[in-house]
Backbone as CSV, one residue per row, in Angstrom:
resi,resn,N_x,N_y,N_z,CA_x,CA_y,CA_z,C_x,C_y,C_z
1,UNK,40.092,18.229,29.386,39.519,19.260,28.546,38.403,18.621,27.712
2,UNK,37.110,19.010,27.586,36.359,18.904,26.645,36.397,19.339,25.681
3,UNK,36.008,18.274,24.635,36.009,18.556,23.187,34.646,18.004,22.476
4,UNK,34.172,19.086,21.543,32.519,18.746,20.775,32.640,17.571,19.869
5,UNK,31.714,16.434,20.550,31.702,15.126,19.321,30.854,15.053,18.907
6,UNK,29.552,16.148,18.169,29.303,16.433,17.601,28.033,17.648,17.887
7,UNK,27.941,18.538,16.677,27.477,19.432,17.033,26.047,19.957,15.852
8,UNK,25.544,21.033,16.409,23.740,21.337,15.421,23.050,19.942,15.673
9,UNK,22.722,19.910,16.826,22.197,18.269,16.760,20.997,18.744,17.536
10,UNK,19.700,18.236,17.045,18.256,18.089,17.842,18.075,17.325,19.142
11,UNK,17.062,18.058,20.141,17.322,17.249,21.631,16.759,15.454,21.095
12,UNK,16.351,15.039,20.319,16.032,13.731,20.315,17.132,13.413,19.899
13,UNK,18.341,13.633,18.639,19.006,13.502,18.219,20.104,13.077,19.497
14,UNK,20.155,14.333,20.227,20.990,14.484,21.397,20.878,13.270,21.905
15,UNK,20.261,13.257,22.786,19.505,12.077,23.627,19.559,10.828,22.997
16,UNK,19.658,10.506,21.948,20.380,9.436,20.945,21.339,9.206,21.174
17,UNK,22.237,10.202,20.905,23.593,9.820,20.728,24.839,9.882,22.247
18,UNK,23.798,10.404,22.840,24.199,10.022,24.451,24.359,8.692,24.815
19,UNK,22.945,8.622,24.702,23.127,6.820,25.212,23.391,5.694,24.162
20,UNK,24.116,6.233,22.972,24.854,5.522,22.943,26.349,5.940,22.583
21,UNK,26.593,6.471,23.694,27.838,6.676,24.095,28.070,6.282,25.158
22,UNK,27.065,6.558,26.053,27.295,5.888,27.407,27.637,4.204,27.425
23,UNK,26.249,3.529,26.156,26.319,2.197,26.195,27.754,2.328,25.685
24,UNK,28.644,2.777,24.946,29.647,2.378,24.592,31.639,2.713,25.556
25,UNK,30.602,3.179,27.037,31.588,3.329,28.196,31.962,4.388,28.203
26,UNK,31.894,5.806,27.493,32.155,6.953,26.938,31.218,7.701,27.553
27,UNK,31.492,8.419,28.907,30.861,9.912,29.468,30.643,10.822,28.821
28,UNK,29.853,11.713,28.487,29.686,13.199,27.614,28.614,13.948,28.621
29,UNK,28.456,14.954,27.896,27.732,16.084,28.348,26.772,16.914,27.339
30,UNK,25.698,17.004,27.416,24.983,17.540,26.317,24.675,18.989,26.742
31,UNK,24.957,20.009,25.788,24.800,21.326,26.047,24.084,21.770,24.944
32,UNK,23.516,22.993,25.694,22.597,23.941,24.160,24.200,24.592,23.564
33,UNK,23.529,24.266,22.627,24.483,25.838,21.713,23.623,25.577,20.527
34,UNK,24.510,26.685,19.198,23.958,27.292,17.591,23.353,28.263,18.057
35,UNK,22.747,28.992,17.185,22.069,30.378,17.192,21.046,30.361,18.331
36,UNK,20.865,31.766,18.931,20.256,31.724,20.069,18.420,32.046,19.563
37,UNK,17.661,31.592,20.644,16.547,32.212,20.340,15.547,33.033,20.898
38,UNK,14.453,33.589,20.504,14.242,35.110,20.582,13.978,35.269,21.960
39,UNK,13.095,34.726,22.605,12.629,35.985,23.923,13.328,35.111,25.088
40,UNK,14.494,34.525,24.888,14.996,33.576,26.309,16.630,33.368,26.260
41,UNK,16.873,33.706,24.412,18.504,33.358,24.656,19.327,32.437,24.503
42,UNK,18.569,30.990,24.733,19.152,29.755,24.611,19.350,29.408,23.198
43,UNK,20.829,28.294,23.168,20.486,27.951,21.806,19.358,26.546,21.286
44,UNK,19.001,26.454,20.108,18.446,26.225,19.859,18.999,25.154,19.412
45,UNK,19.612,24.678,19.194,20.360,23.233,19.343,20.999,22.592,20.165
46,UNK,21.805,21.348,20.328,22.820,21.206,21.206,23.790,21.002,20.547
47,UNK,24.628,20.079,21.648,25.989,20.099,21.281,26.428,18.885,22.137
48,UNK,27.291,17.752,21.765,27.734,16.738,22.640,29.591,16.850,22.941
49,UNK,29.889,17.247,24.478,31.083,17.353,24.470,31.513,15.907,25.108
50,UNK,32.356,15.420,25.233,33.658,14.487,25.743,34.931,14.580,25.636
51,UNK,35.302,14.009,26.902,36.812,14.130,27.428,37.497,13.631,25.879
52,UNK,38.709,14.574,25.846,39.996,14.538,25.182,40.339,12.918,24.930
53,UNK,40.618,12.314,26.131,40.718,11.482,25.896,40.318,10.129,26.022
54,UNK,39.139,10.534,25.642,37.917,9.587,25.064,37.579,9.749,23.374
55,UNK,38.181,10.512,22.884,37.481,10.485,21.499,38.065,9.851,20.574
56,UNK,39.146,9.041,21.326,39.459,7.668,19.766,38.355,6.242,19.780
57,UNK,37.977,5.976,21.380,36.772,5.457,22.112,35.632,5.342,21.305
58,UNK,35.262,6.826,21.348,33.913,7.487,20.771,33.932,7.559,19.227
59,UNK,35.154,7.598,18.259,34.915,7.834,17.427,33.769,6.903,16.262
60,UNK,34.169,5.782,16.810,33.161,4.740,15.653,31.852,4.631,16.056
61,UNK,31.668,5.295,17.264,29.623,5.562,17.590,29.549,6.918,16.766
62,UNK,30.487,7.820,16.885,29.935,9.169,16.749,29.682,8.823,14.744
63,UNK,30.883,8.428,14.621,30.361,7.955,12.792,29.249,7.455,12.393
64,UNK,29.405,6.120,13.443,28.219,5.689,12.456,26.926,6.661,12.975
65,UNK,26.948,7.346,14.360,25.729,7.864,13.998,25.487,9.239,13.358
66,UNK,26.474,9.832,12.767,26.748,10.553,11.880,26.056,10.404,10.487
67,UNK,26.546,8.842,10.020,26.408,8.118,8.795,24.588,8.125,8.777
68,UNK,24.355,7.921,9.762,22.624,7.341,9.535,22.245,8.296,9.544
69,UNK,22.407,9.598,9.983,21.698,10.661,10.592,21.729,11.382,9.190
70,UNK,22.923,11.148,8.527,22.430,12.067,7.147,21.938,11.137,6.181
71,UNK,22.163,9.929,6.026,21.637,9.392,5.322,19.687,9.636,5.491
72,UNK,19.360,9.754,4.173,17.668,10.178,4.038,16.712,8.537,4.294
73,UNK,16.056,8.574,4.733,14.717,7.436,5.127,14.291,7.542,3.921
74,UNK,14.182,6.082,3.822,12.981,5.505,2.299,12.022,6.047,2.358
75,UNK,11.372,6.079,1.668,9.775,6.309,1.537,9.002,5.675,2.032
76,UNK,8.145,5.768,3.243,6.939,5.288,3.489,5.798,5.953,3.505
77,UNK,4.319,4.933,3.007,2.705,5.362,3.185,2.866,5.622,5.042
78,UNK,2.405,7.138,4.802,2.110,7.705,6.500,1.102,6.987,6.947
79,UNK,-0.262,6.098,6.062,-1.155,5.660,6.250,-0.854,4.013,7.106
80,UNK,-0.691,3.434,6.084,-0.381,1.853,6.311,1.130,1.422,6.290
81,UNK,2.072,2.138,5.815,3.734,1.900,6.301,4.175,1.487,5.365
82,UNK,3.600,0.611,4.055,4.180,0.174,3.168,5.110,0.960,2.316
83,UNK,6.196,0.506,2.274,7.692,0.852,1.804,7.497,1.307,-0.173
84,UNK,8.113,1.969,-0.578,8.376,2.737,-1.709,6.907,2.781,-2.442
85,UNK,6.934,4.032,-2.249,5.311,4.222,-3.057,5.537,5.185,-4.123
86,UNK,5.104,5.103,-4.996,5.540,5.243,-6.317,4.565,7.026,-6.604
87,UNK,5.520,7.657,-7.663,5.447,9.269,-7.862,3.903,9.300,-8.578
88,UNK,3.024,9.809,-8.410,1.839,10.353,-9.261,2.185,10.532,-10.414
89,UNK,1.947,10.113,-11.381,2.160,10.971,-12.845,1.901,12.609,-13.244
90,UNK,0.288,12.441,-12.891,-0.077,13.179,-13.569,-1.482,13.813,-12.764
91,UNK,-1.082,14.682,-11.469,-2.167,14.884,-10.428,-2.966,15.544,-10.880
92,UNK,-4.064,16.041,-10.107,-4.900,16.956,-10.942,-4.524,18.308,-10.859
93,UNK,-4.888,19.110,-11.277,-4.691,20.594,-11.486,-4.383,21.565,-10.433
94,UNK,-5.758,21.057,-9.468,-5.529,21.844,-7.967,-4.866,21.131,-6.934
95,UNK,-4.558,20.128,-6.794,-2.934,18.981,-6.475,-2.303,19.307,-6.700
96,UNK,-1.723,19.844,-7.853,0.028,20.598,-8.288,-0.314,21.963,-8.107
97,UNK,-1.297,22.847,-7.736,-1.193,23.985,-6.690,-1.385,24.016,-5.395
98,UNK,-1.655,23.009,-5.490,-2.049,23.124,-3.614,-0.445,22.689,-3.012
99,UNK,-0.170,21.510,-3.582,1.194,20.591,-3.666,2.537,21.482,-4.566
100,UNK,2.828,22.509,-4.524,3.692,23.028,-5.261,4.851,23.253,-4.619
101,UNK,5.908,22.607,-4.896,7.470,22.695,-4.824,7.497,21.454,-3.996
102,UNK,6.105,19.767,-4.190,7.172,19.009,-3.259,6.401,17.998,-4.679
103,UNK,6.408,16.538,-4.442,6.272,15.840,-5.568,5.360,14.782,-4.224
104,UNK,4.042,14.810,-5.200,2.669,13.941,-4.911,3.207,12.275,-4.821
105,UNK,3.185,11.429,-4.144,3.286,10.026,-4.117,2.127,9.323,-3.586
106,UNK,1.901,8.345,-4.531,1.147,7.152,-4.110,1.020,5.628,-3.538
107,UNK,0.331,5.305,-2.431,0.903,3.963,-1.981,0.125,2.872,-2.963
108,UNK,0.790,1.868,-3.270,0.322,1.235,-3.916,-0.607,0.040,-3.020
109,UNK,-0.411,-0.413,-1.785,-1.313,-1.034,-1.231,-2.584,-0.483,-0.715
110,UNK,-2.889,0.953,-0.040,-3.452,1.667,0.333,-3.998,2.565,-0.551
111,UNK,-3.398,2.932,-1.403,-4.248,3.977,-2.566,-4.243,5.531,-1.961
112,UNK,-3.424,5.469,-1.285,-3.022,7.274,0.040,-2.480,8.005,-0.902
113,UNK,-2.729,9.065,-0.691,-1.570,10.127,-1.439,-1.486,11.322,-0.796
114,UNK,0.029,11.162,-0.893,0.424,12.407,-0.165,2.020,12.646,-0.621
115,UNK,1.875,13.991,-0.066,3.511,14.478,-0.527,5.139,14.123,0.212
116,UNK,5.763,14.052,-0.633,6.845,13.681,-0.052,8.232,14.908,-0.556
C-alpha cells in the first residue's frame, strides 16, 4: 500500500526529494495532487508516495528535507552574492511607494538595492 511522504510540494521540490530517496535505496512515486487548475484539471502540486514499508527507511531523508525546505535562505545581493546586506534606513519617498509592504536592503560590497 502506498503512503504520502510528503505532500504540497513544487515539481523542483519533487524532483529533489526523489532522488534523494532513491540515493537513499527507497522507491517512490511522484504524483500531481492539491487544488486543481483552471482549463486542464491537474493539480498543481505534487505529492511523494512510498511503500508502507519503507517509511521508517525514508523517514530521516524526508525530515531533514522537510527541515531545510522550511527553514528561510539568508539574505543575498541578487547582484554580486554577498551574504547579509543590511536594511536601508531611510529610502527615499518614491522607494517606500514603489517598495510598499516589503523592506528595501542594501549590499554593502556592491552598493545594489533591492527588496527583500
Amino acid at each position: 500500500m502506498l503512503t504520502p511522504a510528503a505532500q504540497y510540494l513544487t515539481y523542483a521540490e519533487a524532483v529533489t526529494l526523489y532522488q534523494q530517496l532513491q540515493a537513499a535505496g527507497v522507491d517512490a512515486l511522484v504524483k500531481t495532487g492539491g487544488p486543481p487548475t483552471f482549463p486542464f484539471g491537474e493539480g498543481m502540486y505534487y505529492q511523494l508516495l512510498i511503500e508502507e514499508a519503507d517509511t521508517a527507511s525514508a523517514r530521516a531523508t524526508v525530515e531533514a528535507f522537510e527541515q531545510q525546505r522550511t527553514t528561510p535562505a539568508a539574505p543575498r545581493c541578487p547582484r554580486c552574492g554577498a551574504p547579509d546586506p543590511v536594511p536601508v534606513s531611510r529610502p527615499a519617498w518614491w522607494k517606500r511607494l514603489f517598495y510598499a509592504g516589503t523592506t528595501l536592503h542594501k549590499c554593502r560590497s556592491c552598493d545594489a538595492e533591492f527588496p527583500r
